[in-house]
C-alpha positions as CSV (number, residue, x, y, z in Angstrom):
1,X,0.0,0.0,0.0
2,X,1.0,3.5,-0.7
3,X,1.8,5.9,1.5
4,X,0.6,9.4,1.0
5,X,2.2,12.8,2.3
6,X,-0.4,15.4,2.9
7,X,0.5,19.4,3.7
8,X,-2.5,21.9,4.8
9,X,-1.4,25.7,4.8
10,X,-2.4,27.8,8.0
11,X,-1.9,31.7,8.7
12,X,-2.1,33.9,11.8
13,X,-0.6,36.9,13.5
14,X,1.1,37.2,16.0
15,X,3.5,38.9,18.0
16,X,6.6,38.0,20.5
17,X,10.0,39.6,22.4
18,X,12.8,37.7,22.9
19,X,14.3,38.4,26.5
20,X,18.0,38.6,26.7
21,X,18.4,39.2,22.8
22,X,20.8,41.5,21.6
23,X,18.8,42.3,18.8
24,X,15.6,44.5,17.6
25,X,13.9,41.0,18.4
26,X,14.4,41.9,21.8
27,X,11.3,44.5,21.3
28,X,7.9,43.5,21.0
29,X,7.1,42.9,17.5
30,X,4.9,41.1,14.7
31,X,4.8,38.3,12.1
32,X,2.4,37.1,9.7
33,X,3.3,33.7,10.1
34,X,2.9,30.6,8.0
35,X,2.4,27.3,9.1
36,X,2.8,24.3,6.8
37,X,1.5,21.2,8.3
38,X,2.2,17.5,6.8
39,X,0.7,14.2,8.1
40,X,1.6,10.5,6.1
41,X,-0.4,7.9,6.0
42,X,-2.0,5.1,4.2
43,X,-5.4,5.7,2.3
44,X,-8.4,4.4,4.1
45,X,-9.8,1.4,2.2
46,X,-13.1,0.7,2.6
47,X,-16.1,1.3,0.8
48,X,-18.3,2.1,3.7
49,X,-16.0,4.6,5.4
50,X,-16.7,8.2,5.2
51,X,-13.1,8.9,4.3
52,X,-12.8,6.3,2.2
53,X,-9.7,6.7,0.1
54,X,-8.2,9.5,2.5
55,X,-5.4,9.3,4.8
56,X,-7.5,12.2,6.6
57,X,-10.1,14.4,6.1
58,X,-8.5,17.8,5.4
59,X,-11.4,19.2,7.2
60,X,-10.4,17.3,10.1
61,X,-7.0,18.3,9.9
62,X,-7.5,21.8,9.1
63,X,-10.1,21.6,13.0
64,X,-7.2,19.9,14.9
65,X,-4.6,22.6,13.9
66,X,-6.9,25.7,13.8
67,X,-8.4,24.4,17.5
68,X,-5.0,23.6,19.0
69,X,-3.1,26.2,17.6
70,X,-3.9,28.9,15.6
71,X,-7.0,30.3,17.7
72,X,-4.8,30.1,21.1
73,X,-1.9,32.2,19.3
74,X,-3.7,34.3,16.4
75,X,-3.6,37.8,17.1
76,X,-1.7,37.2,20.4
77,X,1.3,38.6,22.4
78,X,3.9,35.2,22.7
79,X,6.4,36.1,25.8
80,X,8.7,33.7,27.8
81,X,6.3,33.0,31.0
82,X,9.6,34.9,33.4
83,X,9.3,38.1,31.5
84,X,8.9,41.3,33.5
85,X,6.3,41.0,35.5
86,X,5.4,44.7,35.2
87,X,5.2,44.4,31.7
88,X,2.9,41.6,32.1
89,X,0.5,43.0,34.5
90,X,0.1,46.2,32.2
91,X,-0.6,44.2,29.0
92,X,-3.5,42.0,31.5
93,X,-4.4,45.7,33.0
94,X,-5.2,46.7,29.2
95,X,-6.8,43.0,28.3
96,X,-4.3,42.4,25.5
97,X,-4.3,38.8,24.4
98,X,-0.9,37.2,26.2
99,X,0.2,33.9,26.2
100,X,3.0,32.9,28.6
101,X,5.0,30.2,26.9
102,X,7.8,27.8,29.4
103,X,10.4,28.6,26.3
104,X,12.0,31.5,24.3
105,X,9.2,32.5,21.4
106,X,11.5,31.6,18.8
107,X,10.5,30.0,15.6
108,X,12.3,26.8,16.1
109,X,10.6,26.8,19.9
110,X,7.5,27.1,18.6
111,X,7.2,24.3,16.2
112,X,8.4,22.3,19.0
113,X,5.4,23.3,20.9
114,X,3.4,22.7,17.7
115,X,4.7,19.5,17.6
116,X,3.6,18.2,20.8
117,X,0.1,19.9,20.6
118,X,-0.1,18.1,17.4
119,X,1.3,14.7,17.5
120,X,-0.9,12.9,19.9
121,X,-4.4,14.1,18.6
122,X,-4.0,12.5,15.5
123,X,-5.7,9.4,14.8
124,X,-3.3,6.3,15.6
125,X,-3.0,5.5,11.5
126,X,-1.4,8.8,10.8
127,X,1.8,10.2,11.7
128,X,3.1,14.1,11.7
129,X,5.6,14.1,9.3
130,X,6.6,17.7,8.9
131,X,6.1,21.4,10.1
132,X,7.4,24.4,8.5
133,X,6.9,27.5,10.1
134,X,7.2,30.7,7.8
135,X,8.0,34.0,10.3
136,X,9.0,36.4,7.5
137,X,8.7,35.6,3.8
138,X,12.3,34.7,3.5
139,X,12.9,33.0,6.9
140,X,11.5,29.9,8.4
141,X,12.2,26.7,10.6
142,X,11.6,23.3,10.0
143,X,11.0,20.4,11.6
144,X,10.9,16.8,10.2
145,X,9.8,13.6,12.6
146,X,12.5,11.3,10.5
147,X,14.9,13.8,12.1
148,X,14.0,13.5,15.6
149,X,12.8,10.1,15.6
């Protein structure tokens, strides 16, 4: 049986500091970021089943991501969960969507948290084979499972 690479396209925006950097990424600041997401599989085969010569539903794919990641993080402030705690209480003070992360916001952070979000909601016959995560229209991180596996 084949197996079949499949890739669904997401977009958000976001924004994200990077404590310590010595850098302008050291300043709050924005992306249009975009995520490339790619599960492999085997096509269903069975006449009776819904998804019947798919390794998944893209519709179901597109709900796992946009649930688990994209609505948490669109439009949303990413800052390492030790930043200044000044700074945090004035962006809560003036309701601005914040999410505290354990790690550095970095590109290559984040699709490590995608990753995990990811992996174990997919149904047991498909794996996560890739994510790409686009943070400028130049730049972007990868990460591939046969890598890390």
């Amino acid at each position: 049986m084949s197996r079949i690479r499949l890739t669904r396209l997401f977009t958000f925006e976001a924004a994200h500091a990077l404590q310590h950097y010595k850098g302008g990424c050291r300043n709050i600041h924005g992306h249009s970021y975009r995520l490339e997401v790619t599960i492999m599989g085997t096509p269903i085969v069975s006449e009776t089943h819904p998804n019947d010569g798919m390794v998944m539903d893209f519709k179901e794919l597109k709900k796992l991501v946009q649930e688990t990641i994209i609505d948490p993080i669109d439009h949303a402030l990413l800052l390492r969960q030790d930043a200044p705690q000044e700074l945090i209480l004035a962006l809560r003070h003036f309701n601005h969507n914040l999410v505290l992360t354990p790690y550095q916001p970095t590109c290559e952070n984040m699709l490590i948290d995608f990753k995990q979000r990811i992996r174990h909601l997919l149904p047991p016959y498909v794996e996560l084979h890739s994510l790409k995560l686009w943070e400028t229209e130049k730049s972007f991180a990868e990460w591939y499972a046969a890598d890390n596996d």
